[in-house]
C-alpha positions in Angstrom: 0.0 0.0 0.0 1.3 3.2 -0.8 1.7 6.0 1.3 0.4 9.7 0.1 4.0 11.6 -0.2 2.3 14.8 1.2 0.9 14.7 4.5 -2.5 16.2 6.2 -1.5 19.3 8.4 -4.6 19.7 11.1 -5.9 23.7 11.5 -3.1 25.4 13.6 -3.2 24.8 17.1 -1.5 26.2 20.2 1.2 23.9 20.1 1.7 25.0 16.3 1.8 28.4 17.3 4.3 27.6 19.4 6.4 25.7 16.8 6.2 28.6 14.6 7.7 31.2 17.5 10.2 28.8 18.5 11.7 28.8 15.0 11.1 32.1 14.1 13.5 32.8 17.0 16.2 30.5 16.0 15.9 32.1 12.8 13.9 29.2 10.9 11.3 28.8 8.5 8.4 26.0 9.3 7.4 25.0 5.4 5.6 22.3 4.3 5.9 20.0 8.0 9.6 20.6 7.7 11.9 23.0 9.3 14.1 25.0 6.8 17.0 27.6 7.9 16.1 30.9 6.0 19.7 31.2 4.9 19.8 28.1 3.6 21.0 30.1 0.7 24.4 31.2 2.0 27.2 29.6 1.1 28.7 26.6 3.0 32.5 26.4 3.9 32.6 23.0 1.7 29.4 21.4 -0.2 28.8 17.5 0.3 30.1 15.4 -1.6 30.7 11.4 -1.7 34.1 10.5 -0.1 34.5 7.5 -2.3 31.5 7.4 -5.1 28.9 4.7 -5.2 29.6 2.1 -7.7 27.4 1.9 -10.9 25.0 -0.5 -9.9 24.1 1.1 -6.1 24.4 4.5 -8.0 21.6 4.1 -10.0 19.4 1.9 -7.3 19.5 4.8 -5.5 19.1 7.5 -7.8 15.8 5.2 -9.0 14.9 4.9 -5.5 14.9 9.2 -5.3 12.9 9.4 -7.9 10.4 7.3 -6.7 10.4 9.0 -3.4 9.4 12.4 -4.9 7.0 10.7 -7.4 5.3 10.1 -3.8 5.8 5.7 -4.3 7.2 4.8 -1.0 7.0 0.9 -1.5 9.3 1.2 -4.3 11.7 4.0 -2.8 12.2 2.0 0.4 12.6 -1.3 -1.0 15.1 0.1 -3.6 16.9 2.4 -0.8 17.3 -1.0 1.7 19.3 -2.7 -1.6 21.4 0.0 -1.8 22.2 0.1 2.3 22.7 -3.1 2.3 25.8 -2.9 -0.2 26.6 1.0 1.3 26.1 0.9 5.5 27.7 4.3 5.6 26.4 6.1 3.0 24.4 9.2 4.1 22.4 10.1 1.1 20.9 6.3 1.3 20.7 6.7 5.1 18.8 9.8 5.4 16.3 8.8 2.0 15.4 6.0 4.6 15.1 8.6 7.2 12.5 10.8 5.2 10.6 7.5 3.9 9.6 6.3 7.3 8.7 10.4 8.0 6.4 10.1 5.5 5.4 6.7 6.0 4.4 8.4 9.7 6.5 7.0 11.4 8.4 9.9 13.4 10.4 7.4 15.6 12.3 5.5 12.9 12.7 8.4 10.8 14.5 9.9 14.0 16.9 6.4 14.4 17.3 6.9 10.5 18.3 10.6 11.0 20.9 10.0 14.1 22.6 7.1 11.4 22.7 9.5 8.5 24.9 12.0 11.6 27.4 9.8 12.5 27.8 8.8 8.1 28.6 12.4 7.6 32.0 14.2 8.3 31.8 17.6 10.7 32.8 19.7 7.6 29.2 19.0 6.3 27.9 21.6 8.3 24.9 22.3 5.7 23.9 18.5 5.3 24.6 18.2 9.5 22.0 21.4 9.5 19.8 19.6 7.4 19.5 16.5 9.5 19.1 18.4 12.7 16.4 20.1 11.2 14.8 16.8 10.5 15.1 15.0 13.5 13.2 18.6 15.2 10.6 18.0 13.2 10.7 14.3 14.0 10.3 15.0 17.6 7.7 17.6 17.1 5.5 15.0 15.5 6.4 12.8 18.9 5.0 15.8 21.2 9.2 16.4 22.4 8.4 20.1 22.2 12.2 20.2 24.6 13.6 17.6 23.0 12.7 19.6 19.2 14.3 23.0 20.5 17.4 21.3 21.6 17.9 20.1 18.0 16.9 23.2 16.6 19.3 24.6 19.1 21.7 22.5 17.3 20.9 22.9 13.8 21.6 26.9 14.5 24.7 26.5 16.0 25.7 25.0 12.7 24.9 27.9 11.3 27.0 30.3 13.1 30.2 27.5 12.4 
């Protein structure tokens, strides 16, 4: 069974109103039930890049497995994104595809698990990918009611941005 890629948003509530003015203070935008940094647009110190590139054959699983994610078919994108951690354990693009899948698949508690993996794959000089993550797992624990444990991250995902 597939799982709609875009999720129901109930009408705002008190705890969304809060959301939106912790956020706002850290300097966030809330878009689409994600948190985005506003200057996502500045430049990073170093953009992310593969430390040793995926051969052919995982390459292309998992670029088929992207697609399918944003075509919104879940099935397909996680069946093709476990082949392709399976061969590459510690590959963070793989790693945090399975983190968004179970997200959308409503389950906040992987996707969180997913998220802290997809971490510990990237170096420290991927501060705009670490950001990213961050960012995710907030929103993760947002979706758990861990209104605390959702500011620390986002507490973490601006210090990132300061670095």
């Amino acid at each position: 069974m597939e799982v709609s890629f875009s999720r129901m948003r109930s009408p705002m509530s008190r705890l969304t109103s809060f959301w939106f003015a912790i956020t706002a203070s850290l300097g966030l935008a809330f878009m689409g039930g994600c948190v985005h940094s506003r200057d996502a647009e500045e430049a990073e110190p170093e953009e992310y890049h593969e430390s040793q590139p995926l051969p052919a054959a995982p390459s292309m699983l998992l670029e088929s497995a992207e697609q399918h994610f944003a075509q919104g078919r879940l099935t397909m994108a996680h069946s093709q994104a476990e082949r392709v951690y399976r061969l590459e354990p510690r590959n963070y693009r793989v790693i945090f595809l399975l983190a968004r899948i179970a997200y959308e698949n409503k389950s906040p508690e992987d996707a969180e698990q997913w998220a802290y993996k997809a971490l510990d794959a990237l170096q420290p000089q991927f501060t705009a990918e670490r950001r990213k993550v961050w960012e995710f797992i907030a929103t993760c624990r947002r979706d758990q009611g861990q209104i605390d444990a959702a500011e620390e991250a986002l507490r973490e995902a601006h210090r990132l941005r300061k670095d």
